[in-house]
C-alpha positions in Angstrom: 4.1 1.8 -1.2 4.0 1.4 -5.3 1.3 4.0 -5.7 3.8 6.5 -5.3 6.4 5.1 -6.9 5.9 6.6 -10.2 6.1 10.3 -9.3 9.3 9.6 -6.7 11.5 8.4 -9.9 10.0 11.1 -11.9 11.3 14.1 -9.6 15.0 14.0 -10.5 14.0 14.7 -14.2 11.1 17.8 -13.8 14.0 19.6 -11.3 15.4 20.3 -14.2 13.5 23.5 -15.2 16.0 25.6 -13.1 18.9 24.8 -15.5 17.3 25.8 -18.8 18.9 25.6 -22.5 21.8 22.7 -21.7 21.6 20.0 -23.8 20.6 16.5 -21.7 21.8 14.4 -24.7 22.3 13.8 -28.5 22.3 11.7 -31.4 22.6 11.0 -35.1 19.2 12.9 -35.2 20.2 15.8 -33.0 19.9 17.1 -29.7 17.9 17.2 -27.0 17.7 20.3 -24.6 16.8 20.7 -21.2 13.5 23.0 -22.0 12.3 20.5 -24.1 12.9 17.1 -22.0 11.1 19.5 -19.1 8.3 19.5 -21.4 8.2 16.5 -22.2 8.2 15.1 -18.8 6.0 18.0 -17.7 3.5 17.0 -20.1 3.1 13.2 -19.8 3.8 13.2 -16.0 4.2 16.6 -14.4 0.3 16.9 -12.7 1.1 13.1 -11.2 4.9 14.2 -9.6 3.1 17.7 -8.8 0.7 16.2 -6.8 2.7 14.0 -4.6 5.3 17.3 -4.1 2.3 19.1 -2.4 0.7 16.3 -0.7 4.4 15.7 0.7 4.5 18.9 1.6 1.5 19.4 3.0 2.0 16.4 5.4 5.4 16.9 6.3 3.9 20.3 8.0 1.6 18.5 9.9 3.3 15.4 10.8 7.2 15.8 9.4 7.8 16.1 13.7 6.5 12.5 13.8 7.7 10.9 11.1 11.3 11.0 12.0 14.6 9.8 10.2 15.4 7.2 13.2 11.1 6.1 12.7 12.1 5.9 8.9 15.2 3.8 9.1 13.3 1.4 11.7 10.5 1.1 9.1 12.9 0.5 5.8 15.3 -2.6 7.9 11.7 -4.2 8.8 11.6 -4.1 5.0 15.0 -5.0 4.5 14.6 -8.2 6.8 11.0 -8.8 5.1 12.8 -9.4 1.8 15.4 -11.5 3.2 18.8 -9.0 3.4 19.6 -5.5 2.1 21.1 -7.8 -0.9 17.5 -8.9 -2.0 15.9 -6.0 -1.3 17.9 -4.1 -3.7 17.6 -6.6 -6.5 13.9 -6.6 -6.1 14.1 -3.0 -6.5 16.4 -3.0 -9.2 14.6 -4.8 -11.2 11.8 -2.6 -11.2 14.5 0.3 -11.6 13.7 1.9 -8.4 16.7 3.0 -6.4 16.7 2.4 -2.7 16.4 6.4 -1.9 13.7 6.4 -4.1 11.8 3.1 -1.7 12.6 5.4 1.1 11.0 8.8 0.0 8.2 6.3 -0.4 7.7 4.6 3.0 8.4 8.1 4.5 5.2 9.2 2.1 3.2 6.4 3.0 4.3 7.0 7.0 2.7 10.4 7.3 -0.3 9.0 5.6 -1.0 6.8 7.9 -0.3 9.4 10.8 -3.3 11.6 8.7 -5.2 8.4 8.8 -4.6 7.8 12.7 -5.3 11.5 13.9 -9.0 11.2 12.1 -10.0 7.9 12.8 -12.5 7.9 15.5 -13.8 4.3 16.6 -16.6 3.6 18.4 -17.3 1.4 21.6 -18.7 -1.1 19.5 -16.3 -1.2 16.3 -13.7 -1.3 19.6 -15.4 -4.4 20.9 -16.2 -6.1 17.6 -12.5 -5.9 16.8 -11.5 -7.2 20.3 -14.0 -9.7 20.1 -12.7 -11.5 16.9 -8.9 -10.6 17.8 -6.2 -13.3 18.5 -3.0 -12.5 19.8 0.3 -13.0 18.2 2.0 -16.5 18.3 5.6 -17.5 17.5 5.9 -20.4 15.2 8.8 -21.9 13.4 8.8 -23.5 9.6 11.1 -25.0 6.6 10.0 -23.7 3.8 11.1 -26.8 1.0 9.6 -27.1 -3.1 8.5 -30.9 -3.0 6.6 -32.8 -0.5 8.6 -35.5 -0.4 11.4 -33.7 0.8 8.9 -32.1 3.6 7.4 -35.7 4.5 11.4 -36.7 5.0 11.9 -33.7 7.1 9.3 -34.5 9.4 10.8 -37.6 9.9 14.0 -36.6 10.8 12.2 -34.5 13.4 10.3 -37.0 14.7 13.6 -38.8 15.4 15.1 -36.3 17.5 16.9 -33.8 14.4 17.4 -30.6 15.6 14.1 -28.3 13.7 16.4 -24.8 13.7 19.3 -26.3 12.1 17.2 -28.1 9.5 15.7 -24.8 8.8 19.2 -23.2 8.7 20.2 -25.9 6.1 17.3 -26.4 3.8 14.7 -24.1 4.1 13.9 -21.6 1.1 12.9 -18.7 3.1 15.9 -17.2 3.5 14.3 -14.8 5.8 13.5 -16.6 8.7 16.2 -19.6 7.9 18.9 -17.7 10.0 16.6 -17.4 13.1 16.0 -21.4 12.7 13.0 -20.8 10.7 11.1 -18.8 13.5 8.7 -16.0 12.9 6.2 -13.9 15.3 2.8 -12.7 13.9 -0.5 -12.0 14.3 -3.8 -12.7 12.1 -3.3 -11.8 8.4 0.5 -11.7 8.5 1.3 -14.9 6.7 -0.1 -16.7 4.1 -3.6 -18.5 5.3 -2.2 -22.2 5.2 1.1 -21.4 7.6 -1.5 -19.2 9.9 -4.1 -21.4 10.2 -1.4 -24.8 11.1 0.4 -22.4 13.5 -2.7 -21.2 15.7 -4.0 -24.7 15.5 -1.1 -26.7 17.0 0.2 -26.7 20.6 3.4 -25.0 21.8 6.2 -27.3 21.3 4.1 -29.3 18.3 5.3 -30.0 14.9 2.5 -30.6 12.3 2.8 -34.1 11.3 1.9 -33.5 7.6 3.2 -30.8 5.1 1.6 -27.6 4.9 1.0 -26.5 1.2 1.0 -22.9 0.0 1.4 -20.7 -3.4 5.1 -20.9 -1.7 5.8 -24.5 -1.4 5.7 -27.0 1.7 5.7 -25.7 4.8 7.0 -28.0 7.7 5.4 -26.2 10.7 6.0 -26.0 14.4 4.8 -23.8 17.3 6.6 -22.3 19.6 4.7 -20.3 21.9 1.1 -18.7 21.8 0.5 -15.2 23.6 -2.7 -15.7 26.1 -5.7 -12.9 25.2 -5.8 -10.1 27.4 -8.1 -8.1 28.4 -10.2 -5.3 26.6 -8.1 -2.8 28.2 -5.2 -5.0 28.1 -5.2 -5.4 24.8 -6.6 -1.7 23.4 -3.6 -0.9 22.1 -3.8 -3.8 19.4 -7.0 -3.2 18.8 -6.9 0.3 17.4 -3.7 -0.8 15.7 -5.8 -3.3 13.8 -8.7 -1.2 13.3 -6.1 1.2 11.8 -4.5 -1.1 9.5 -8.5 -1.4 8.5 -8.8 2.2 7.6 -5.6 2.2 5.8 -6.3 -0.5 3.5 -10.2 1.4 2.7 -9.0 3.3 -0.2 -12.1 5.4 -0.1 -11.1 6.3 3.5 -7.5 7.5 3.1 -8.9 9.3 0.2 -11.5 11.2 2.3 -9.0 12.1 4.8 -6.3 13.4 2.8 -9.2 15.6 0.6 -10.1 17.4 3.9 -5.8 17.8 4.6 -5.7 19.1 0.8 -8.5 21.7 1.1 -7.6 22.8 4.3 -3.8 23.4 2.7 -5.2 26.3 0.1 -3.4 24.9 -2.3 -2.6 27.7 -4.9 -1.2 26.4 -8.5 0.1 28.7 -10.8 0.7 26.9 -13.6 -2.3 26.6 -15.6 -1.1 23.1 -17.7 -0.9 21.6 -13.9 -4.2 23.1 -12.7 -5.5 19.5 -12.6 -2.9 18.4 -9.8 -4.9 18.4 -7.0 -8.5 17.7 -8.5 -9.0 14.1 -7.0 -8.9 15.5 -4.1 -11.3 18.3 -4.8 -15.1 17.8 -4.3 -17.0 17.0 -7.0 -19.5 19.5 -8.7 -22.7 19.7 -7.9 -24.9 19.0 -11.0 -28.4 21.0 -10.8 -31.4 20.6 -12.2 -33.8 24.0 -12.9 -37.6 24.0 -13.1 -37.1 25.1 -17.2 -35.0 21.6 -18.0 -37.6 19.7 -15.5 -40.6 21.5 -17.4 -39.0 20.8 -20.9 -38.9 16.9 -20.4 -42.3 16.6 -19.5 -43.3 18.9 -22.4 -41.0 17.3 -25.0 -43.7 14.2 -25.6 -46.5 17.0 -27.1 -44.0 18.7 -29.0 -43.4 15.9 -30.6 -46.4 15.6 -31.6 -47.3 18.1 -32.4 -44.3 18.4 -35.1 -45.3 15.3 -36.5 -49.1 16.7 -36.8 -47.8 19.4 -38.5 -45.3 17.8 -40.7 -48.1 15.6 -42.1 -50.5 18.3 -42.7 -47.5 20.4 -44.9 -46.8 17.0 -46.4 -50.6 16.5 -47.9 
């Protein structure tokens, strides 16, 4: 989502073109008028908020019927429960100074990307197979999240003696995500953080790992709770291409590729010539070509030399 965050927080200010001459604000040194904050902002940032306007617009006509408000709000309250509570989430934002609407346009941006992404991805029977043949399927695992591993180690014990693992979770863990739920989370390969992942897959359903679990986040006191069985291929196509998706959306090359072909199709017109470099990343590249004359030069270039040098000696005697 933060590649576009720039340009969204930008918009408000280059809207103001259509309300020209009003001062925007003042000081001991004088004033500052609409034309020339536009400038200004035009100037510095207009061919970055330009571009995502027409790449907005040009997916919104393609996949704005997909990409609905109810798909949206779905999509921003995973985030919401991601960061722990609509409370957290807005102080993160915040303190990047990025205003919830703002997050939203965002994740609605990045949403029809990935629906450009999906309708041109075409995978083959044997990227299909590869995939199915490394995938594992989701498992549900519970943990307490604690700083110090000596408060993990005493947790464990407490387990081990019959203490109830949800309401430990509920009362010291410092994911405050997953705390409420008793500490229990459902994921898939790549989700979590490799330590958590790899001590959840391993153990049993109903085991508790009998030492901490360390990550960049603390101690992880980990149990598992249930492990989905593998399907089969067909059984499990959907997850598949949802995974070889995720793939293609995290090749940067690949978005790029797709979204040049949407831009180019789009004829694109822009009139303004101090924005005329908008859309150029996603214009092809010139062709540089060589002619016989600058190919016949090179090769000539040695004997020229020479030749000068010859005839600089025989002026110089």
């Amino acid at each position: 989502m933060k590649k576009y965050i720039l340009s969204a927080i930008l918009l408000s200010g280059l809207t103001l073109a259509g309300c020209s001459g009003e001062d925007v604000a003042s000081s001991t040194a004088g004033k500052i008028n609409q034309d020339d904050f536009y400038e200004e902002m035009k100037e510095n940032y207009g061919s970055a908020v330009l571009q995502q306007m027409l790449l907005e617009d040009v997916l919104n006509e393609k996949y704005g019927d997909v990409v609905t408000d109810e798909r949206l709000d779905e999509t921003y309250n995973q985030e919401v429960e991601r960061f722990g509570g609509e409370e957290a989430l807005e102080y993160a934002l915040q303190s990047q100074g990025i205003s919830a609407e703002d997050y939203k346009a965002n994740i609605r941006l990045n949403l029809l990307v990935e629906e450009a992404v999906k309708e041109n991805a075409d995978f083959s029977k044997e990227e299909i197979q590869a995939a199915y043949d490394e995938y594992q399927p989701t498992v549900t695992a519970a943990h307490i999240l604690v700083e110090e591993e000596e408060k993990a180690v005493d947790l464990i014990s407490q387990i081990n003696e019959g203490a109830d693992f949800a309401e430990l979770a509920k009362e010291h863990s410092t994911d405050t995500g997953s705390a409420e739920q008793g500490g229990e989370l459902t994921f898939g390969p790549g989700e979590m953080v490799p330590e958590f992942e790899t001590a959840a897959y391993s153990l049993d359903e109903g085991e508790v790992a009998q030492e901490p679990v360390k990550s960049e986040y603390g101690y992880h006191i980990v149990k598992t709770i249930e492990k989905s069985e593998k399907g089969s291929l067909e059984d499990e196509s959907e997850n598949i291409e949802s995974l070889l998706l995720e793939e293609k959306l995290a090749d940067d090359a690949y978005v790029q590729s797709v979204l040049s072909k949407i831009v180019q199709d789009a004829n694109i017109q822009i009139m303004d010539d101090d924005l005329s470099d908008a859309m150029q990343a996603f214009m092809p590249a010139p062709e540089v070509e060589e002619t016989e004359g600058m190919e016949d030069s090179a090769q000539e270039a040695p004997e020229d030399s020479e030749t000068t040098d010859t005839a600089d000696g025989e002026d110089s005697e």
